[in-house]
C-alpha positions in Angstrom: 7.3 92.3 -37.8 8.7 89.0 -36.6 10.9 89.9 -33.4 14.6 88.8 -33.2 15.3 85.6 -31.4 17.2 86.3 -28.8 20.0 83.6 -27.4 19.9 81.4 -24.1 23.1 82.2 -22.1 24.0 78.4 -22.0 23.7 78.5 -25.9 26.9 80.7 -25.9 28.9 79.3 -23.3 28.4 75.6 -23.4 30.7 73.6 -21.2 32.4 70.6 -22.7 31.0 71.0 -26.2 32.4 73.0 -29.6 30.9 76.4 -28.9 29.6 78.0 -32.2 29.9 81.5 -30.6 33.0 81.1 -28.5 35.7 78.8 -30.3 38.7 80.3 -30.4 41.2 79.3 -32.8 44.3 79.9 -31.1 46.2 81.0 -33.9 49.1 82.3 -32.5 50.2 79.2 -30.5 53.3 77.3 -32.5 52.0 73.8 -31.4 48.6 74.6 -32.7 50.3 75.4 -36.2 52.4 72.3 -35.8 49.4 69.8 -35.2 47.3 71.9 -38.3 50.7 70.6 -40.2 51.6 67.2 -39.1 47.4 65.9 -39.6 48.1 66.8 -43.3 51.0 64.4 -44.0 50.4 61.5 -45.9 51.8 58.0 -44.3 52.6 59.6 -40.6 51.5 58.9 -37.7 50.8 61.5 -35.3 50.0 61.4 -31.3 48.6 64.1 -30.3 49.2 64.6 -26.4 47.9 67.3 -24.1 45.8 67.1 -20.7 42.6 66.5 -20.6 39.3 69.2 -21.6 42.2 71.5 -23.6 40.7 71.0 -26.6 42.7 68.4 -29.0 39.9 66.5 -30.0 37.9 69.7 -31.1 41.2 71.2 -33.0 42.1 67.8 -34.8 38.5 67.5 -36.1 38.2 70.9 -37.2 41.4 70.9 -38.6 40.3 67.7 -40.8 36.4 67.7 -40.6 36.0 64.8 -43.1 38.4 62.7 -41.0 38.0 59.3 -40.1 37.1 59.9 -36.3 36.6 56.8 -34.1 36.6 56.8 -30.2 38.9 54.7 -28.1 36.6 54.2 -25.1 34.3 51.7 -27.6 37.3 49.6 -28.8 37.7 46.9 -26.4 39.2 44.6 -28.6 41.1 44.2 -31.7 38.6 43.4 -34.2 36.2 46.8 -33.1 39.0 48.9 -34.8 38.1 47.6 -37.9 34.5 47.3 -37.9 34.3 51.1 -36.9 36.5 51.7 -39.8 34.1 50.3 -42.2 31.6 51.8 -41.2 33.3 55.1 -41.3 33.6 54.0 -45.1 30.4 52.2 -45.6 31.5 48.7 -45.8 29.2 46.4 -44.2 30.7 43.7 -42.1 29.3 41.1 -40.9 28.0 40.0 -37.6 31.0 39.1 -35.8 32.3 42.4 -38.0 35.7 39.8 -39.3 35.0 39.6 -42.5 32.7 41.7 -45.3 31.3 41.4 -48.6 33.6 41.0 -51.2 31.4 42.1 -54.2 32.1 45.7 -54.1 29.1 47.4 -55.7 27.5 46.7 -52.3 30.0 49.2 -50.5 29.0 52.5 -49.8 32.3 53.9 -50.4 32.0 53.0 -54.0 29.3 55.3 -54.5 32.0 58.1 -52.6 34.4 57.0 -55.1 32.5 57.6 -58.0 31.7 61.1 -56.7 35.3 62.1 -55.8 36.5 60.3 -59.8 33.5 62.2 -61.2 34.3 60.1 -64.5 34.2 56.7 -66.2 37.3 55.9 -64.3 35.1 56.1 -61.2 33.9 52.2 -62.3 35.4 49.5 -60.4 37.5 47.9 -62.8 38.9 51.5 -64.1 42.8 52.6 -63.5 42.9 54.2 -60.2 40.0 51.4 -58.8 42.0 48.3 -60.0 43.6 47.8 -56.1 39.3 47.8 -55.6 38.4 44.8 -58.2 41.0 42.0 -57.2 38.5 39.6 -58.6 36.6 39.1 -55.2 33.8 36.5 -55.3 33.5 36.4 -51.9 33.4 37.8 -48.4 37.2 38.9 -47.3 38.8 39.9 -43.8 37.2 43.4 -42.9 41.2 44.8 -42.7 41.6 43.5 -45.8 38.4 45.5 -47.2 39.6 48.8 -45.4 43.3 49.0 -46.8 41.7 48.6 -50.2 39.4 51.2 -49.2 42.6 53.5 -48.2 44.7 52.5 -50.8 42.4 53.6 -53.7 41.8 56.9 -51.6 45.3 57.7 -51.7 45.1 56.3 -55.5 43.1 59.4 -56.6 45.1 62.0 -54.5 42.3 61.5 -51.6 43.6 62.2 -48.1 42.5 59.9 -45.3 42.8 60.8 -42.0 41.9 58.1 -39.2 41.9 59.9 -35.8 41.6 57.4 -32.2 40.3 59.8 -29.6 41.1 59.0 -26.6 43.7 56.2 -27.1 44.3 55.5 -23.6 40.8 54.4 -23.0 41.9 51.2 -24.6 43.3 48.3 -22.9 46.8 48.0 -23.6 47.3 45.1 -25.8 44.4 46.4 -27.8 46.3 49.3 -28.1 49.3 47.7 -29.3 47.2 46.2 -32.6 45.9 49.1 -33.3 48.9 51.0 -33.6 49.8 48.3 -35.7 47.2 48.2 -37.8 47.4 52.0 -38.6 51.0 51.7 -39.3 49.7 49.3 -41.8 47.6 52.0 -43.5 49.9 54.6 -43.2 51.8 52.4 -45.4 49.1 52.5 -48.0 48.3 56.4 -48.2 46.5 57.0 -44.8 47.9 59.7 -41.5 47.1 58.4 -38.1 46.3 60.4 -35.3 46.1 59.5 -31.6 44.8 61.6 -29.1 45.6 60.9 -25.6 47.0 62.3 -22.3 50.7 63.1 -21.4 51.1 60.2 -19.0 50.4 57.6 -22.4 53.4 60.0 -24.5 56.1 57.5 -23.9 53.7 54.5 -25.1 52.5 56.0 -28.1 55.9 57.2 -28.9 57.4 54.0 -28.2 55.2 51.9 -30.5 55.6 53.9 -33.7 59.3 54.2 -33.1 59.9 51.8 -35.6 58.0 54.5 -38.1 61.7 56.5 -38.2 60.8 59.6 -40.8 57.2 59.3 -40.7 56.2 59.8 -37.2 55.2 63.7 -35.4 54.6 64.0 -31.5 52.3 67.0 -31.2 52.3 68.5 -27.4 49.0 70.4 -27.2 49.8 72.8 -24.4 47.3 74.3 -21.7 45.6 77.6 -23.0 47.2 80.7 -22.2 45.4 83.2 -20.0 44.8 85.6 -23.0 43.5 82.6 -25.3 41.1 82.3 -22.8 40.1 85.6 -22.1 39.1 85.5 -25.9 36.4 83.1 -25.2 34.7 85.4 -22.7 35.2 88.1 -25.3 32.9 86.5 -27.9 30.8 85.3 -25.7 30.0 88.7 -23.7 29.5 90.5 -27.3 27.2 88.2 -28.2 25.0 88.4 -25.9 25.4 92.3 -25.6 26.9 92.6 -22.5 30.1 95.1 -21.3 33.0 94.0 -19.2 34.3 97.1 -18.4 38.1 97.1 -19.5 38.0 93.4 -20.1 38.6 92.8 -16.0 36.3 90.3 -15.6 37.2 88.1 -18.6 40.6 88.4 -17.2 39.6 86.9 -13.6 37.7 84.2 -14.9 40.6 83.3 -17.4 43.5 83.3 -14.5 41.3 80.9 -12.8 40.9 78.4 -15.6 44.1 76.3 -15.3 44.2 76.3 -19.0 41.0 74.8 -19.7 38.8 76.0 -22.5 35.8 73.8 -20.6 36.9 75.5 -17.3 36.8 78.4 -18.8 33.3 78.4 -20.5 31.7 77.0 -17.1 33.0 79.8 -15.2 31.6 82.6 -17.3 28.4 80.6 -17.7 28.0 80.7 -13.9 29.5 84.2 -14.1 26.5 85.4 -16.1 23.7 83.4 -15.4 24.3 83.1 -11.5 25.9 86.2 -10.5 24.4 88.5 -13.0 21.1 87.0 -13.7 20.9 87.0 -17.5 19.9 83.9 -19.0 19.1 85.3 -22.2 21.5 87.9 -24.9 20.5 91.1 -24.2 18.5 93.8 -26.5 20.4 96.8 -25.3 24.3 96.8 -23.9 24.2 96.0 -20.4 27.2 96.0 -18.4 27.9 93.3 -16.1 28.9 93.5 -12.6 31.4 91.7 -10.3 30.1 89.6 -7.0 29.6 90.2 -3.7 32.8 87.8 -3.1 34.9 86.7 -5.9 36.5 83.8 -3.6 33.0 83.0 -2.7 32.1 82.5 -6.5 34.8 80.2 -6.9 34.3 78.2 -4.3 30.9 77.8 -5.3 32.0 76.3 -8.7 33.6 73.5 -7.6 33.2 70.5 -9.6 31.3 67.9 -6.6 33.1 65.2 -8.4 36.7 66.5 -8.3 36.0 67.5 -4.9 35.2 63.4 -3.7 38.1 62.8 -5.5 40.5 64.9 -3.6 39.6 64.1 -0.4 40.0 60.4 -1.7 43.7 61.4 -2.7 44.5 63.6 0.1 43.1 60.9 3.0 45.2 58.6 1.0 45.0 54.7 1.1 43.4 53.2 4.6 45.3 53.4 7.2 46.8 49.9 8.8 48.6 49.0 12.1 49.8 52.8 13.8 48.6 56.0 12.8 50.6 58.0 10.8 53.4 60.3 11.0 52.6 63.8 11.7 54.6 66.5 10.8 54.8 69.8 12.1 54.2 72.8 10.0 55.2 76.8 10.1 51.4 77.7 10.5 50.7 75.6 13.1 48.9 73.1 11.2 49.7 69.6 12.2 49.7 66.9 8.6 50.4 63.8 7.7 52.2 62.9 4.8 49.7 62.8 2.1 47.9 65.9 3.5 51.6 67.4 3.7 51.9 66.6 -0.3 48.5 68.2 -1.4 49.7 71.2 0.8 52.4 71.6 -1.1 51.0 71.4 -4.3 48.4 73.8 -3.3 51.5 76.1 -2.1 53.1 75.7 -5.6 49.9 77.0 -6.9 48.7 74.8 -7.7 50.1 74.1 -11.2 49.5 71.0 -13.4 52.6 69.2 -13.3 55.5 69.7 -10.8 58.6 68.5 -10.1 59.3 66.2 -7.4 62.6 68.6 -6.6 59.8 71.7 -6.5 57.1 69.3 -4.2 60.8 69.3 -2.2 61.8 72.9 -2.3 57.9 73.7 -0.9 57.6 71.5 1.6 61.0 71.9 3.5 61.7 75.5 2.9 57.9 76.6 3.3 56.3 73.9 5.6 57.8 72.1 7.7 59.1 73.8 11.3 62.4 71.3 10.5 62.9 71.3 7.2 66.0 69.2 7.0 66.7 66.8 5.4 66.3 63.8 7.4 62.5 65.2 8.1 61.8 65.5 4.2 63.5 61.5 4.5 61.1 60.6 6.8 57.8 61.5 4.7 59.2 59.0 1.9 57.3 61.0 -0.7 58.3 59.0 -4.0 56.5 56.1 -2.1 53.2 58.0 -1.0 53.2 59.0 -4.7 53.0 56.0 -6.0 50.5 55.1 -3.6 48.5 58.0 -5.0 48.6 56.9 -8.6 47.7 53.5 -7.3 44.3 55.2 -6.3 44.0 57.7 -9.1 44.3 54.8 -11.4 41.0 52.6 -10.0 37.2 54.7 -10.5 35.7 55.4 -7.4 33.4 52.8 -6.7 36.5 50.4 -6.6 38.8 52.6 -3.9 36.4 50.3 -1.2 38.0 47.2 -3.0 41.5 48.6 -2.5 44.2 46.8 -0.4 45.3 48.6 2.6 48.3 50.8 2.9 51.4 49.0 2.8 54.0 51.6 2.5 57.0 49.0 1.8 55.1 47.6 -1.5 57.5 48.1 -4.8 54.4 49.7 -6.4 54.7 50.4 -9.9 55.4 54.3 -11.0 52.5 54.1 -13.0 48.5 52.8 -13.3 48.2 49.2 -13.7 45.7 49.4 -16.4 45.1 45.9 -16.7 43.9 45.3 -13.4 41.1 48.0 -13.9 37.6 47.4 -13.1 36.7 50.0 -16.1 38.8 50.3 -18.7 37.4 53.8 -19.6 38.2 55.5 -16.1 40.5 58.3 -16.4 42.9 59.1 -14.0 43.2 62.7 -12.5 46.6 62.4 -10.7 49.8 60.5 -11.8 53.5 60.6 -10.9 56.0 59.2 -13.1 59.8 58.7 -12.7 60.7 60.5 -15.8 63.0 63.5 -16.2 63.7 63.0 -12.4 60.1 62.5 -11.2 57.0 64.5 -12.6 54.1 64.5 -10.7 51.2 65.4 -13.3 47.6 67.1 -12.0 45.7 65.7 -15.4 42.7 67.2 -14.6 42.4 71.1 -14.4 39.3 70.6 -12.1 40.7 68.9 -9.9 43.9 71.5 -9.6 41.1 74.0 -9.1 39.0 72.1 -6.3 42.8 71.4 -4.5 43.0 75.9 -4.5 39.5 76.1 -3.6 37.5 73.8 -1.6 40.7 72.3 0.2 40.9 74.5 3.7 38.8 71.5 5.4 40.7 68.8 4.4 44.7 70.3 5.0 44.1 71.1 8.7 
């Protein structure tokens, strides 16, 4: 009798992928039913905007498997929209990937059209393919190809859904064109999704503005502590194992900052490290808390997340004087971006956070004086932008950074154009919107800020 195959641990829970065991479908969250809506609508165009390792790109392609899925960090300029697009419908394009065959019995996506027809209509030539035919003799512009393409999808009653993952990735004025050129297919039959982060909301919204009637914003939300605690569910029946009253599922949730990814790395650790199971289990076992919970989570900090908050909390180098200090209730004596990060930590610390709360924190819980003329003398709105200034460059360029100039008039948010790597991410930003937002975008860096900070705020 061939013996059951039992399953690794990191099989179940797997970090930064689509779990087969553990996806959750979040069916009770509004904006989840909204985005399952909006990706369905002919001619709109749809950013989807959310922080990062929530889980967007995994519900947009689920929600519309056979989409047209391209990624944003390989389109560096305009023309790599298009070749990607073609070869998403198996149109060849040449070398340079600006122009393709015209005869279209070499496309690959006639074949797919005589499948979806099923009939003698299917031929090129036939009523629905006439957009197809056009009497080409020879090559054409690839964007030319791929509207046909779309066209005579949306012809025979096909959908065609062309998601850009991470849209922010791109540079800008390759962003531009490409909103452009989806407007352009949206025209002809196609939905266009971008998925990007909240500090690009007011770009994408911006550029398809002009799209009045056919144009969604989606805001994909953080996960709530209960949606998460679903994931640990699964995962613990799956592998046989008991969490008495759900407890632990619970604790690793709160701790997640409403990251799905978070979330599976913690019970991962959870049940590999602290429990010592690596494999699902033959008979129930019940699993056991650690020695030290706050030792557990210290332990999981992300090494990464933790270089970049000390980058963020030393600030830019120092020039001229030292810094201000500024006396706190504990004793603790900070400067002023120290004094920020200890706020944020006091506030919870919680994604995003308004610069009137970083206020509230710092001169009713921190500072020995906390009137007004102290809080005046910390100029936080500058020492902000001076932190999205850094959050904006990777970290191998922070040693090519200028030195701190606290008078500059620096710009609210990252200069993207002046970035060594297009595909960086930042992990901080503040924003003068809605009265000044300063956004954590990266939940492991929130979580390195509650626990591996102690050493850095003294």
């Amino acid at each position: 009798m061939t013996s059951k195959t039992l399953l690794p641990v990191d099989k179940v829970f797997v970090p930064g992928l689509d779990s087969e065991y553990t996806h959750v479908e979040r069916d009770n969250a509004p904006q989840v039913a909204k985005i399952r809506q909006y990706v369905h609508q002919k001619g709109y165009l749809i950013p989807v905007v959310g922080p990062t390792k929530m889980g967007k790109t995994v519900l947009v392609t689920r929600t519309v498997p056979d989409a047209f899925y391209i990624d944003g960090s390989w389109i560096t300029e305009a023309k790599d929209f298009w070749v990607r697009l073609a070869a998403k419908l198996d149109i060849p394009t040449s070398q340079n990937g600006s122009r393709t065959n015209g005869d279209t019995s070499k496309w690959g996506f006639k074949a797919k059209l005589d499948l979806i027809l099923g009939s003698a209509e299917s031929q090129f030539g036939g009523e629905h393919s006439r957009v197809i035919a056009k009497g080409w003799t020879s090559d054409i512009p690839a964007d030319q190809a791929v509207t046909a393409a779309i066209k005579a999808l949306n012809e025979v009653d096909q959908s065609a859904v062309i998601i850009i993952d991470d849209f922010h990735y791109m540079p800008p004025s390759v962003r531009a064109h490409v909103v452009a050129s989806l407007k352009g297919l949206c025209a002809n039959g196609a939905t266009g999704v971008l998925i990007t982060l909240p500090h690009h909301r007011n770009e994408a919204v911006t550029q398809i503005q002009d799209m009045i009637g056919r144009n969604k914003v989606a805001t994909l939300e953080g996960w709530t502590p209960s949606e998460l605690e679903e994931i640990a569910k699964l995962g613990f029946k799956k592998l046989n194992l008991l969490d008495p009253n759900g407890s632990f599922g619970q604790i690793l949730a709160q701790e997640s900052y409403g990251s799905p990814q978070l979330m599976q790395a913690l019970c991962l650790s959870f049940v590999r490290d602290v429990n010592a199971i690596k494999e699902e289990q033959q008979e129930p076992t019940e699993l056991v808390a650690p020695e030290s919970w706050s030792e557990f989570f210290q332990e999981q900090v992300d090494e990464r997340a933790f270089e970049w908050l000390e980058t963020l909390v030393f600030g830019p180098p120092v020039r001229g004087q030292d810094r201000r200090v500024f006396d706190l209730q504990d004793g603790r004596k900070l400067d002023g971006y120290q004094l920020i990060f200890a706020a944020l930590k006091a506030g919870g610390p919680v994604l995003s956070t308004k610069v009137r709360d970083l206020k509230h924190i710092i001169t009713t819980q921190l500072l020995v004086n906390g009137a007004a003329d102290e809080y005046a003398r910390l100029n936080a709105t500058t020492k902000l932008k001076q932190l999205t200034k850094i959050a904006s460059r990777t970290l191998s360029a922070q040693h090519e950074d200028d030195l701190e100039n606290e008078d500059d008039d620096l710009p609210a948010v990252a200069q993207e154009e002046a970035l060594p790597n297009n595909k960086h991410q930042p992990l901080f930003e503040f924003t003068t919107r809605r009265s000044g937002e300063i956004d954590i975008l990266e939940p492991y860096l929130a979580y390195a800020l509650k626990w591996a900070s102690d050493g850095l705020l003294i």
